[in-house]
C-alpha positions as CSV (number, residue, x, y, z in Angstrom):
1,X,-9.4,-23.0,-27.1
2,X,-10.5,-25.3,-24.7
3,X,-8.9,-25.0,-20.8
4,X,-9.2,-27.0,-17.8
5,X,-12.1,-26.1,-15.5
6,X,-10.2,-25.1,-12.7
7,X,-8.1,-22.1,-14.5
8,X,-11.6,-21.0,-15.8
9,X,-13.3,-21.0,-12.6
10,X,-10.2,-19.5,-11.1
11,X,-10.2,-16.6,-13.4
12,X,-13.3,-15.9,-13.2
13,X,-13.3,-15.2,-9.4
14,X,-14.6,-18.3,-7.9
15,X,-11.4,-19.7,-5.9
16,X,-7.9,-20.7,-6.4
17,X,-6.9,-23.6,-8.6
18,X,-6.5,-26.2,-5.8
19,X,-10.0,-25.2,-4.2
20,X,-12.0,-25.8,-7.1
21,X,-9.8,-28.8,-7.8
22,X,-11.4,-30.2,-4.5
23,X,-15.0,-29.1,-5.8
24,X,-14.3,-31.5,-9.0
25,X,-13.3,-34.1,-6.5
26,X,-16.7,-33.8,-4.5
27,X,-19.2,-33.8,-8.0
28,X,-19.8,-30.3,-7.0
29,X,-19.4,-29.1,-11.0
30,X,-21.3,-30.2,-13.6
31,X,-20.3,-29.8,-17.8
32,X,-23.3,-30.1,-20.3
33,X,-25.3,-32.0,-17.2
34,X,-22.5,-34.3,-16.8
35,X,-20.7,-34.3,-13.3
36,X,-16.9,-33.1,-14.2
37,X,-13.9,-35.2,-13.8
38,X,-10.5,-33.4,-12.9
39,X,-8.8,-33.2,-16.0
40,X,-11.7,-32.2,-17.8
41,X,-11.8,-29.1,-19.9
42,X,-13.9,-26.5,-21.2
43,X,-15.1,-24.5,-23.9
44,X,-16.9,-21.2,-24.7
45,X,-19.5,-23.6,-25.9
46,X,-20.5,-25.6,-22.8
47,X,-22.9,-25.4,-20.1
48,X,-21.3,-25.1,-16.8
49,X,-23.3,-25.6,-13.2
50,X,-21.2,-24.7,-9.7
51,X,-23.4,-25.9,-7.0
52,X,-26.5,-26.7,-9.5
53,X,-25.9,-23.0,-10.3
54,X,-25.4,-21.8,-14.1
55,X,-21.8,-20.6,-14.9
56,X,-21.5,-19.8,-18.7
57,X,-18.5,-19.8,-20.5
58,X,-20.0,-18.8,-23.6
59,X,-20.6,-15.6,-21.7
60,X,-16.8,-13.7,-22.4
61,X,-15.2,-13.9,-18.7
62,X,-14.0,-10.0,-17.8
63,X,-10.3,-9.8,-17.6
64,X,-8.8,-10.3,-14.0
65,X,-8.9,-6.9,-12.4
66,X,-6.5,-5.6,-9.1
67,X,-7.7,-2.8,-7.2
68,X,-5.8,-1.1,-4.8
69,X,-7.8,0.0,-1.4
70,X,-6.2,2.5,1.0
71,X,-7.9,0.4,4.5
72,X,-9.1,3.1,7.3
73,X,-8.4,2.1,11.1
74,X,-12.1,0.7,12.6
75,X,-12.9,-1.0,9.0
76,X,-13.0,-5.0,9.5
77,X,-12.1,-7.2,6.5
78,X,-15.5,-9.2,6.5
79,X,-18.1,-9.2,4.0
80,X,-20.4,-9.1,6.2
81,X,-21.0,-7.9,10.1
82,X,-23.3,-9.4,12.7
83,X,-22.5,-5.9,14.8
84,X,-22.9,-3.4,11.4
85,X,-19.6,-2.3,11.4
86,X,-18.0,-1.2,8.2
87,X,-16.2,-3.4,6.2
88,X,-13.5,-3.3,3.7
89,X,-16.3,-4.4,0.9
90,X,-18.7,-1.4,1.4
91,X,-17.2,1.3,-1.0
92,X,-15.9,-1.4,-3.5
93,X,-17.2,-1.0,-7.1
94,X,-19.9,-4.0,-8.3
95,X,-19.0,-6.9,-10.3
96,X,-21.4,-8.2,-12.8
97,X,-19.6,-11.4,-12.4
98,X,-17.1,-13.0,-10.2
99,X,-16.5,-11.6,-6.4
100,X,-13.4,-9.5,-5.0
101,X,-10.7,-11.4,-2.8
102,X,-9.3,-9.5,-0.7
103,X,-5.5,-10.3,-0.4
104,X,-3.9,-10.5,3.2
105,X,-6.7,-9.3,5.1
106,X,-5.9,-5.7,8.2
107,X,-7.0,-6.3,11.6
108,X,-9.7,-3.5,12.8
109,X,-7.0,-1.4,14.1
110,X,-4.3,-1.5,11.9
111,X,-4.7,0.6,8.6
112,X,-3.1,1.1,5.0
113,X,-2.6,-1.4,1.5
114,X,-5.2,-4.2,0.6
115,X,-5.5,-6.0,-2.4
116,X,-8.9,-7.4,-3.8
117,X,-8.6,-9.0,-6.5
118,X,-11.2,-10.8,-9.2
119,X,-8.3,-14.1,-9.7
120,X,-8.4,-17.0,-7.0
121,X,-5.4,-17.9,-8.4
122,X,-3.5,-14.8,-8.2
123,X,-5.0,-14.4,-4.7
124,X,-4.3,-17.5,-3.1
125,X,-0.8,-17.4,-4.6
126,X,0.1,-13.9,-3.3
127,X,-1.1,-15.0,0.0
128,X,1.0,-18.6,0.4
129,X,3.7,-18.3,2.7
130,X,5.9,-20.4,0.0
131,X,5.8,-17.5,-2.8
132,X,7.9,-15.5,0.1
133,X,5.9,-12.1,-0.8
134,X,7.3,-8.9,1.2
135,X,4.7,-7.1,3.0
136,X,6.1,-3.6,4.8
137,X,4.7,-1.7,7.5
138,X,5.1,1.5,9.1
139,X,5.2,0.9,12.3
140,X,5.0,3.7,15.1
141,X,6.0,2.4,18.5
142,X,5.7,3.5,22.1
143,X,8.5,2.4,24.8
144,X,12.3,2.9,24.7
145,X,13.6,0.6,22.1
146,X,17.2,-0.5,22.5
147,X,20.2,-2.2,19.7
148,X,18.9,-5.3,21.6
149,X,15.4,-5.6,21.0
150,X,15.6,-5.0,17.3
151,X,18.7,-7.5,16.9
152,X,15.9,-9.9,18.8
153,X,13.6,-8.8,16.4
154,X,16.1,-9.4,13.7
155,X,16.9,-13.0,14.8
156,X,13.6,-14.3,16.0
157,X,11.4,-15.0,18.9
158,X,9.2,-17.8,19.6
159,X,5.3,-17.0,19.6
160,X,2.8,-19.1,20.3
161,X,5.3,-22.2,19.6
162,X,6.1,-20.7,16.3
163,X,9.3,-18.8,15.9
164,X,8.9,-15.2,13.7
165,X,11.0,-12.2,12.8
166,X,11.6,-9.2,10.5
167,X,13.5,-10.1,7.8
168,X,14.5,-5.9,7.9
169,X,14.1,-3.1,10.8
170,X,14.6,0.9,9.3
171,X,14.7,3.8,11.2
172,X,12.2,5.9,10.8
173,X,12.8,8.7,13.1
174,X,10.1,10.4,15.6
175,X,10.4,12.4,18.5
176,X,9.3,11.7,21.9
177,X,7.9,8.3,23.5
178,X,7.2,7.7,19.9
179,X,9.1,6.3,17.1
180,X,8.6,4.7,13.5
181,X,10.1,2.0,12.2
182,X,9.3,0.3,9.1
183,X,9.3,-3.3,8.9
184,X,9.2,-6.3,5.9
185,X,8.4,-9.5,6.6
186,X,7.2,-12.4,4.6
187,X,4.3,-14.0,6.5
188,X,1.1,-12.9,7.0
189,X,0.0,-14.8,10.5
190,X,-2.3,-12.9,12.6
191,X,-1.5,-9.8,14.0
192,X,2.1,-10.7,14.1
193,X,3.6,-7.3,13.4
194,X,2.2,-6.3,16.6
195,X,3.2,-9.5,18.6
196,X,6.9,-9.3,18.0
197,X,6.9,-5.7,19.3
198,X,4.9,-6.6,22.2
199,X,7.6,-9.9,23.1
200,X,9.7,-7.0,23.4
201,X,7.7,-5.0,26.0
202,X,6.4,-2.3,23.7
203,X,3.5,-1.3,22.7
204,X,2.4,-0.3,19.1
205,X,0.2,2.7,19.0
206,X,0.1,3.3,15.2
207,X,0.3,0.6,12.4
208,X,0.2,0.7,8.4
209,X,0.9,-1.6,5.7
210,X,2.5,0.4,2.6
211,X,3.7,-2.2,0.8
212,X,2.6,-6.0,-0.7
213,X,4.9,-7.4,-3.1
214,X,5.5,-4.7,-5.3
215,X,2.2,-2.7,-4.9
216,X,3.4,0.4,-2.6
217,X,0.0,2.5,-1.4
218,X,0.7,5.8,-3.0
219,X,0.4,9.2,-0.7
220,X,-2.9,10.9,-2.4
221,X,-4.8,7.4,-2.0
222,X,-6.9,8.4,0.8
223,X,-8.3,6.5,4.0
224,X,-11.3,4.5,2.4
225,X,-10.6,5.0,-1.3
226,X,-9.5,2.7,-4.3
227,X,-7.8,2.6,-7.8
228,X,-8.2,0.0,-10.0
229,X,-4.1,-1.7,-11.4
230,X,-3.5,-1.5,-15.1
231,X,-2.5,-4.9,-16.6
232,X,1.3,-3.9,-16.5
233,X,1.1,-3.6,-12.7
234,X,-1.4,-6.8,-12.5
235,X,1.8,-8.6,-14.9
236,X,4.0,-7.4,-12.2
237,X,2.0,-9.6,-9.5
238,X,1.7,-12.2,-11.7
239,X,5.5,-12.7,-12.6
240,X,6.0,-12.5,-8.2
241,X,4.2,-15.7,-7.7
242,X,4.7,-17.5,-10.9
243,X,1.6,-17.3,-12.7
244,X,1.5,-18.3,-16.1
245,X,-0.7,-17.4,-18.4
246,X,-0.8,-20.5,-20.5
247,X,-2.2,-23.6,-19.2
């Protein structure tokens, strides 16, 4: 069955629907030597070329595959490290084709629940701010805390000209200086878990994200392991942002 371009590159791990839409746009794909048109679709029996590289879809594309990676504090998110620090990509298993997306990427100090997937469109979709997808941290806080600060919290505060809040606050008990919260939100702008806290005079001295949409990280996935979603789980994801199947 044939199917446009852009859901078959998409699928097969090269970017989300829209990116490769703009690829089409700038003659960057070529079909059977022919430089594509958007709109154009495809079949297992043509010759595709991304970048004047071969992409064939007579080859059968792997199904779209969700891992689930348990991030360790002083891991970066990058491919790739000028300084030769670990990143989140060193322990994940190969792909003979395709690349993993990581999903909502950790700062270096912050640990717990990635995503990587093989689908640009799942990816990008699970990551737009307009799907609304819950992320929840455990978040284990330094300073006296007060009904105040959390109904702030609650409410809203203005960072860096943008206003942001937690949609929930729970108590997670502690003893001590410390305490744990755990918090959902439903944007993932950069290190913003910790900024609220700090508008509040805090500081965070532990953070972990247990949660993305309805993956939660499980208790025996260990710091720097992975496990791979069955399709149920991967349906699940889908259904969150409105991913279709059919064309």
């Amino acid at each position: 069955m044939d199917e446009k371009i852009q859901k078959v590159l998409a699928r097969a791990g090269f970017g989300s629907r829209r990116e490769i839409e703009r690829w089409i746009a700038d003659n960057r794909i070529k079909v059977n030597g022919k430089v594509a048109k958007l709109g154009d679709r495809i079949s297992t029996s043509d010759k595709v070329l991304v970048d004047g590289k071969p992409f064939y879809t007579k080859k059968s594309t792997p199904r779209n595959r969700v891992i689930v990676y348990h991030k360790p504090e002083g891991v970066i998110c990058s491919r790739s490290d000028p300084e030769g620090r670990k990143t989140v990509f060193d322990t994940l298993p190969k792909l003979r084709h395709g690349r993993w997306i990581v999903v909502g990427r950790l700062d270096i100090n912050t640990s717990g629940l990635l995503l990587f997937t093989t689908d640009g469109d799942l990816a990008h979709r699970l990551m737009h701010p307009s799907y609304e997808i819950e992320r929840e941290y455990a978040v284990r806080v330094l300073g006296e805390v007060t009904s105040q600060m959390l109904k702030n919290l609650k409410s809203g505060v203005m960072i860096e000209g943008q206003k942001a809040s937690f949609d929930e606050i729970v108590d997670a008990g502690g003893t001590g200086a410390n305490h744990w919260y755990h918090v959902i939100l439903k944007e993932g702008r950069n290190r913003e878990v910790r900024r609220l806290w700090e508008s509040q005079d805090v500081k965070v001295s532990r953070l972990m994200r247990v949660r993305y949409g309805s993956v939660k990280l499980k208790k025996y996935l260990r710091p720097g392991k992975w496990e791979e979603m069955d399709d149920s789980a991967i349906g699940l994801l889908a259904k969150l942002v409105k991913l279709e199947t059919s064309d």
